[in-house]
C-alpha positions in Angstrom: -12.2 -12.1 9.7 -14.6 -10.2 7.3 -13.2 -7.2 5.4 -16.1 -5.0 5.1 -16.0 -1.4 3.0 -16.1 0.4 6.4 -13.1 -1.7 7.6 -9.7 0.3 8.6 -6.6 -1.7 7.5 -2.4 -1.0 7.4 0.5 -2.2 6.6 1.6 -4.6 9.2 5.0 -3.1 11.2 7.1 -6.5 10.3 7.1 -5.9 6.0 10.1 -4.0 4.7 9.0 -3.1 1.3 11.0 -1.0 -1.7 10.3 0.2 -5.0 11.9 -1.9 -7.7 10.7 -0.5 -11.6 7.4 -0.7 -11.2 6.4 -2.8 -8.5 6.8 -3.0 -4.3 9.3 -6.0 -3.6 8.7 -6.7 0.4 10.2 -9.0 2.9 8.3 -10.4 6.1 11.2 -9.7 8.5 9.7 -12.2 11.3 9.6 -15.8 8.7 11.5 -14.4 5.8 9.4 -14.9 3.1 9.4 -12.4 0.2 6.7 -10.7 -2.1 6.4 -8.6 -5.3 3.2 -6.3 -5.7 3.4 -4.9 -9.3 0.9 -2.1 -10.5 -2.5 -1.4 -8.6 -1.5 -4.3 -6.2 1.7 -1.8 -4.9 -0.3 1.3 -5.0 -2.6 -0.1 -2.7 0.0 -1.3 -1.0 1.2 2.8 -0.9 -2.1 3.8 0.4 -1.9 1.2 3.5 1.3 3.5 4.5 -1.7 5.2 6.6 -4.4 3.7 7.8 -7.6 3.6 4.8 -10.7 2.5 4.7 -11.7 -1.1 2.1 -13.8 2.4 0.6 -10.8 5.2 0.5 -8.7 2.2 -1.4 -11.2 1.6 -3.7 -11.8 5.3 -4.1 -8.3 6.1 -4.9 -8.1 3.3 -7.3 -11.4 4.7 -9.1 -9.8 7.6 -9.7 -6.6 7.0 -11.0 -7.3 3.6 -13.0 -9.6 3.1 -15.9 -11.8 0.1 -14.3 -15.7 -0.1 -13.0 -16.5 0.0 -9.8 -18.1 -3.7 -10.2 -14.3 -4.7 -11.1 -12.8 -2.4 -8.5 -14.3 -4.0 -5.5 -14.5 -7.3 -6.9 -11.0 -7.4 -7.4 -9.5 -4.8 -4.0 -11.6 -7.0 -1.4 -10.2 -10.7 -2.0 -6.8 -9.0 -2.2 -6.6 -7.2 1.2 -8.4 -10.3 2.6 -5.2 -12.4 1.2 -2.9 -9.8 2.2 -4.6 -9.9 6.0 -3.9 -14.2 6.0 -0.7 -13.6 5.4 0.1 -11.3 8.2 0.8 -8.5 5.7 -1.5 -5.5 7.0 -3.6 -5.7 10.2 -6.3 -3.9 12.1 -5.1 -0.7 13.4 -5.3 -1.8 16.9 -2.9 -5.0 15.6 -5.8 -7.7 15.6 -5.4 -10.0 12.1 
């Protein structure tokens, strides 16, 4: 699948995540495997609590990090695309 800017994502129902210092540590419940998500990568992963928009994410990040917008999007879509192959968020309606 394509992530586009106009593309609604969350967090996938099957990922127990907690805070641990300053990143999200979060366990895939249905093959066990485990993953750590420090700085921006955990706030976004904080902001997929709801469902967002590629665009509100990158928005959000704009605003609170010091980085362009060049960066910001280079960097946000390949990560959500990553997170979506491994089954981490989905689609609202639950399509990968």
């Amino acid at each position: 699948m394509t992530i586009e800017t106009t593309t609604t994502l969350m967090r996938s129902p099957h990922i127990l995540a907690s805070e641990l210092d300053d990143e999200v540590v979060m366990m895939d419940v249905q093959n066990g495997s485990y993953f750590s998500m420090p700085g921006p990568a955990g706030r976004i992963w904080h902001l997929l609590e709801t469902e967002q928009t590629v665009k509100s994410i990158s928005e959000t990040l704009l605003a609170e990090y010091e980085v362009s917008t060049e960066q910001c999007e280079s960097e946000v879509l390949p990560f959500l695309k990553s997170l979506l192959e491994r089954d981490l968020i989905v689609l609202p309606n639950g399509v990968k």
